[in-house]
N, C-alpha and C positions, 0 to 999 in steps of 0.2 A: 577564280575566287568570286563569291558574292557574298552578303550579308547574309548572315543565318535568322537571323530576327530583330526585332526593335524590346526593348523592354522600357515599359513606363510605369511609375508605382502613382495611383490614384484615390482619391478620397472614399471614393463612391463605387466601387467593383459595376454594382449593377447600372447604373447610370452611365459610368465607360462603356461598358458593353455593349447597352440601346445606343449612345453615341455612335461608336465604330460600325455597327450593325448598319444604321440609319443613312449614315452619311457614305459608308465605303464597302456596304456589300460584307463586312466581314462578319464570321458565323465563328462561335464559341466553341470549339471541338475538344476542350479540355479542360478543366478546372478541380482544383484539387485544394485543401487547407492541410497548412502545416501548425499545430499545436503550439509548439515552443518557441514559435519565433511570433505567433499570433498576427499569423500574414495565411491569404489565399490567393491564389493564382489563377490566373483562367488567360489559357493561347486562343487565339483568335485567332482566325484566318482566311485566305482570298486564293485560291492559286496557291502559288507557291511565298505568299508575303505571309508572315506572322508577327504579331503581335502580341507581345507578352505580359500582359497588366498584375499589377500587386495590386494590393490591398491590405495594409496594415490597420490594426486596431488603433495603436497608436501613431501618428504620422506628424511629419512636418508639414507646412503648407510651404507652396512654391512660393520664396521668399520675393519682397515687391522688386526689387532690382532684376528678377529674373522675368517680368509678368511683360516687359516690352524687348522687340527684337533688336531695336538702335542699344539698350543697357544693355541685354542678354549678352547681344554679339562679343564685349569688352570681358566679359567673365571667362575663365579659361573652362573646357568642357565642352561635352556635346548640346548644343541649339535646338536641332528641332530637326523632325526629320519630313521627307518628302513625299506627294504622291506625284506621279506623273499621269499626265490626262491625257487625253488625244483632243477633245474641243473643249479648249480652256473657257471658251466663251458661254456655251451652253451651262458650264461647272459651275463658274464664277455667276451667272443668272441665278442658278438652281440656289447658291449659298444664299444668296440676297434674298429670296422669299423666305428664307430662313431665320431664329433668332440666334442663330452661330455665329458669335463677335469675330472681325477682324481685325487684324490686327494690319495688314495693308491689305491696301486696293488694289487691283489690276494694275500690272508693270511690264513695262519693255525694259531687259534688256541689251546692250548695243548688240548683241547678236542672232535677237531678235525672238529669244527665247521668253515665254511669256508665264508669270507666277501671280500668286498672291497670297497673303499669309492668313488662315484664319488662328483660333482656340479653342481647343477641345473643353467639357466642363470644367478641367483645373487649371483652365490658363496655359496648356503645355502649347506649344506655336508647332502649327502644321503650314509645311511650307505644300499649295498643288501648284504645279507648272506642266505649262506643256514645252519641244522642242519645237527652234524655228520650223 
């Protein structure tokens, strides 16, 4: 079994899209509007990872309780999802010339596996880690 895709609903269509492009290689191969429901969709993708962004006319914003990972964690639901690196070091430099908030700094840990959390334009928490 693996994950067939991620889906995340965003404010900005086009602005996720140069995000995920920018930061993760991923390229728009699909995009489509659906009328009645006054939402577009566009899959993005890497290999075999996709990502599946919305786009509503009208939308909620990611409410403030959900905008840090110590509150989010306490909410029942899915968090945030992952990239895995191969040099977390190099990643974690690359982010820092950047203006991509995070949300944690560089972490050990105890098995030596190393992460750090940034946000994407809406605040959604990307955890990159790499394995011991």
């Amino acid at each position: 079994m693996r994950i067939g895709h991620i889906g995340i609903s965003v404010s900005d269509l086009k602005r996720s899209t140069a995000f995920y492009k920018k930061h993760f290689g991923l390229v728009c191969e699909e995009k489509y509007h659906i009328e009645n429901k006054g939402m577009t969709i566009a899959l993005l993708k890497k290999g075999d990872f996709i990502l599946e962004l919305f786009e509503f006319k009208k939308f909620k914003p990611l409410p403030k309780y959900r905008r840090t990972l110590d509150s989010d964690l306490k909410t029942l639901g899915v968090k945030h999802f992952s990239v895995e690196v191969y040099d977390i070091l190099k990643t974690f430099e690359k982010f820092k010339k950047t203006k991509v908030p995070f949300e944690k700094e560089l972490q050990t840990f105890n098995n030596g596996a190393r992460y750090f959390f940034i946000k994407d334009p809406d605040g959604i928490l990307i955890e990159i880690m790499s394995k011991p």
